[in-house]
C-alpha positions, 0 to 999 in steps of 0.5 A: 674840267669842263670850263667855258674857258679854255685851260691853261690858254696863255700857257701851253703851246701845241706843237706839231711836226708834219710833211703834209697839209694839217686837214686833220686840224679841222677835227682838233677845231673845237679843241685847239682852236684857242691855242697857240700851235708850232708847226715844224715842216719836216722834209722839202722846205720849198714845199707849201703846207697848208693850214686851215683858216682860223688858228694861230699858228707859226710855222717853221721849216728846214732854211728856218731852222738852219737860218736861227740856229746855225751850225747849231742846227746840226743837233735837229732831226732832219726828215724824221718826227724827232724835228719837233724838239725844235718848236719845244726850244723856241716855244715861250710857254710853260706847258707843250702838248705835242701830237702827229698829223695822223692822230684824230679825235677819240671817242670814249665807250660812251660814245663821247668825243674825248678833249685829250688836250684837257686830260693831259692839263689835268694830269699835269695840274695834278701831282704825281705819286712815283715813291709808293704805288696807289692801287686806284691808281691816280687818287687825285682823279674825281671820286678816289684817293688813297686807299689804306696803308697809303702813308700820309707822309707822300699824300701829298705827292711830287710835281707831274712833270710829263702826261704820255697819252695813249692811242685807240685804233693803230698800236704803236708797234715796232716793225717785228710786231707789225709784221707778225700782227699786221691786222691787229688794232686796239679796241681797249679803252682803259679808264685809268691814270697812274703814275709810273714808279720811280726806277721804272723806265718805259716805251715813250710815244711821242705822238700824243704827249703833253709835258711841263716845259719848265720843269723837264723841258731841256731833258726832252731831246729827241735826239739825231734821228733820220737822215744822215743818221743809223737810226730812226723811230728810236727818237721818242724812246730815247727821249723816254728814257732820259726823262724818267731817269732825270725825273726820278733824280729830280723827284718829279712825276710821269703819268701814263694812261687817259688821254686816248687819241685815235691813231689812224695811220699804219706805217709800212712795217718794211720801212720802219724795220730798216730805220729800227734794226739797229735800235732794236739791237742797241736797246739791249744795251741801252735800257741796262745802260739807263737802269744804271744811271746815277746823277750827283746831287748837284745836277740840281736842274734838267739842263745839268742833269742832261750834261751829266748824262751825255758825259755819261753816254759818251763814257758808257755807250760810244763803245757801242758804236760811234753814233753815240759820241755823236749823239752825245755831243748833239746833247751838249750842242742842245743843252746850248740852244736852249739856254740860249733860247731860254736864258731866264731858265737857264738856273733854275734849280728844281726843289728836290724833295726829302728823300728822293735825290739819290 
């Protein structure tokens, strides 16, 4: 991947939510710089966010939002990082990189600086193998491929539609694990890329993730997080668990692994502690809840795979508590806004293959 040209240029969007001046943009420079970024300004609309010269950018805030969606707008997170599903919806591009202002520019154990941007091109350019575990891991990767006993019927693999990216420096714990390892950090760099097998969910970060918007884009809500809401940092993991299943029902695939980014800022474990304890509690239920879902073959698209799912959240878990009757009408209202924003995808039936529809 080390073109003079940059990748995918014309066909990825990187989106950014923020509530401060985007200064660690100028380390992202010789990375992003030919890109096209959405800034989604979270908290105090009135507020001014800068944004070093030289990028193209378009920057969205609160009156904006409320302005283009109207009573819509109800379904986008206020004061939580789940705001940045907005700039997915309004993008046009068939790919979206999405990253946090505190995340930096990683080196590898060479000391080489790493373009996390075109790793995860390169992840989501190549297939995906989620029917039958590669022990070299991703055997699309330069210099392997599949070992032996690999069936030659699913060499050729399945569409890669989500790139999760990993973090050096600052784990992306919850508020127990902070507590109880405050001074802890990652110092390991792992070489590898693989694909997460089909049935098997996992913890979704969404601070360094890139995904294909055509194929999975509609499944990437980040649901009602923040202000106003009981819950908050449960909005990547939510995301997390709609997409795999829904993948796995359409038969595409989730990488996990390379790309590293360098996570530089710890949270307070007391704040976070009061925005999770209730997901905390409710993921008891809620992972057992995701295990169990079945779509019908006609949800043949991401966007009927969520409606299904959102009857199914509705049925299973408002018992729970009535946040998630909520959520789950905030599903609905977002599988509107994003037909209305992308109406020529609004049909677009992804190509099962054999044997991987349930």
């Amino acid at each position: 991947m080390s073109s003079s040209t940059p990748i995918l240029k014309d066909e990825l969007d990187i989106v950014i939510p923020t509530i401060r001046n985007l200064d660690f943009l100028e380390m992202w420079r010789p990375f992003f710089q030919p890109y096209h970024l959405i800034i989604i300004q979270d908290g105090d609309p009135s507020k001014v966010i800068k944004v070093p010269e030289g990028f193209d950018y378009e920057l969205y805030n609160r009156n904006d939002i409320n302005r283009i969606l109207g009573p819509k707008a109800s379904c986008i997170s206020f004061k939580d990082s789940a705001c940045r599903c907005f700039g997915f919806v309004v993008s046009k591009k068939k790919y979206i990189f999405t990253i946090d202002d505190d995340c930096f520019v990683a080196k590898d154990p060479s000391g080489k600086e790493i373009d996390a941007l075109q790793q995860h091109i390169q992840n989501l350019l190549t297939p995906s193998t989620p029917f039958f575990f590669n022990t070299l891991y991703d055997p699309y990767r330069e210099g392997t491929d599949f070992v032996r006993g690999y069936p030659f019927s699913l060499r050729e693999g399945v569409p890669t539609a989500v790139s999760h990216g990993l973090w050096l420096n600052i784990p992306d714990y919850d508020a127990p694990t902070q507590l109880v390892k405050p001074l802890e950090r990652n110092t390991r760099y792992v070489d590898a890329v693989l694909t997460i097998p089909k049935g098997t969910l996992f913890p979704m970060c969404g601070m360094n993730l890139a995904f294909n918007r055509e194929l999975i884009g509609p499944a990437l809500y980040f649901g009602l997080m923040g202000e106003g809401q009981p819950i908050g940092r449960y909005d990547d993991m939510w995301a997390g668990w709609c997409v795999k299943v829904i993948s796995d029902h359409l038969g595409l695939g989730v990488k996990t692994g390379l790309p590293y980014i360098w996570h530089s800022k710890a949270s307070n474990p007391f704040v976070n502690l009061k925005k999770e304890y209730k997901g905390i509690y409710w993921q008891e239920e809620l992972i057992p809840f995701f295990q169990s879902v079945s779509l019908p073959k006609d949800c043949t698209t991401a966007q009927k795979c969520y409606i299904e799912l959102s009857r199914q959240v509705k049925a299973k878990l408002g018992s729970i508590d009535e946040y998630f009757n909520k959520l789950a009408d905030a599903m609905v209202t977002w599988i509107e806004v994003w037909d209305e924003y992308n109406p020529s995808a609004e049909e677009k039936p992804v190509a099962l293959p054999n044997g991987s529809a349930k």
